[in-house]
N, C-alpha and C positions, 0 to 999 in steps of 0.2 A: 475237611474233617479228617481227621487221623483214622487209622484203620481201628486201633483198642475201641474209639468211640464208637463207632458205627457197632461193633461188637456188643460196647453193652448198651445201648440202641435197640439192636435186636434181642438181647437175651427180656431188658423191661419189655418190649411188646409180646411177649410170650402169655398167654393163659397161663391163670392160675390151674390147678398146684403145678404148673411146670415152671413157671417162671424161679418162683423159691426151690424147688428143685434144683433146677442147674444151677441157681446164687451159692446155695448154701457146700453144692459139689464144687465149684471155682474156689469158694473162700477154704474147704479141705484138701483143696488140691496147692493152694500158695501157701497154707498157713500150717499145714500137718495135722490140726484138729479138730475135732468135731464143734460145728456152729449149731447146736439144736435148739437154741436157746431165744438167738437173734440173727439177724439177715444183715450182710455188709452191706454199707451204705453205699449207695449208687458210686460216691468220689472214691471210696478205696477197692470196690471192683474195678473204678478205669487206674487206679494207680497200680496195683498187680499186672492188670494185664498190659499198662505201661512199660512196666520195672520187667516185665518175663516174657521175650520173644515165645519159650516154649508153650508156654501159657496161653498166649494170643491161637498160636495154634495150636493147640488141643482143644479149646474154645472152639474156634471156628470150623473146626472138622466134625466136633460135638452137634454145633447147630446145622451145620449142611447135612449131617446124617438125619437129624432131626427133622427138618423141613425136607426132604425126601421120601422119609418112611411116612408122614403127613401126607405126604399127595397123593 
């Protein structure tokens, strides 16, 4: 399994309202616009974080902060 997948792996296993949360922060952070409308679809959240090493990690730093401040 590639590292992007695992990534959004973990962001779907998130509780709601967090999950749409961090979706809708990932698609404003690859795309420059506000998504307040609709939620990116599972395939074009792994194609971002595909397409964008920096992305992958801003992600993954996002959720380790995340599941720390959690425990």
């Amino acid at each position: 399994m590639t590292y992007y997948v695992q990534l959004v792996d973990d962001l779907y296993a998130l509780e709601e309202p967090w999950r749409t949360r961090f979706l809708l922060l990932i698609a404003k952070l690859a795309t420059g616009q506000q998504w307040n409308d609709h939620m990116p679809s599972r395939s074009t959240t792994e194609a971002w974080l595909a397409e964008r090493a920096w992305l992958q990690r801003q992600v993954a730093q996002m959720l380790d902060a995340w599941v720390k401040e959690r425990c």
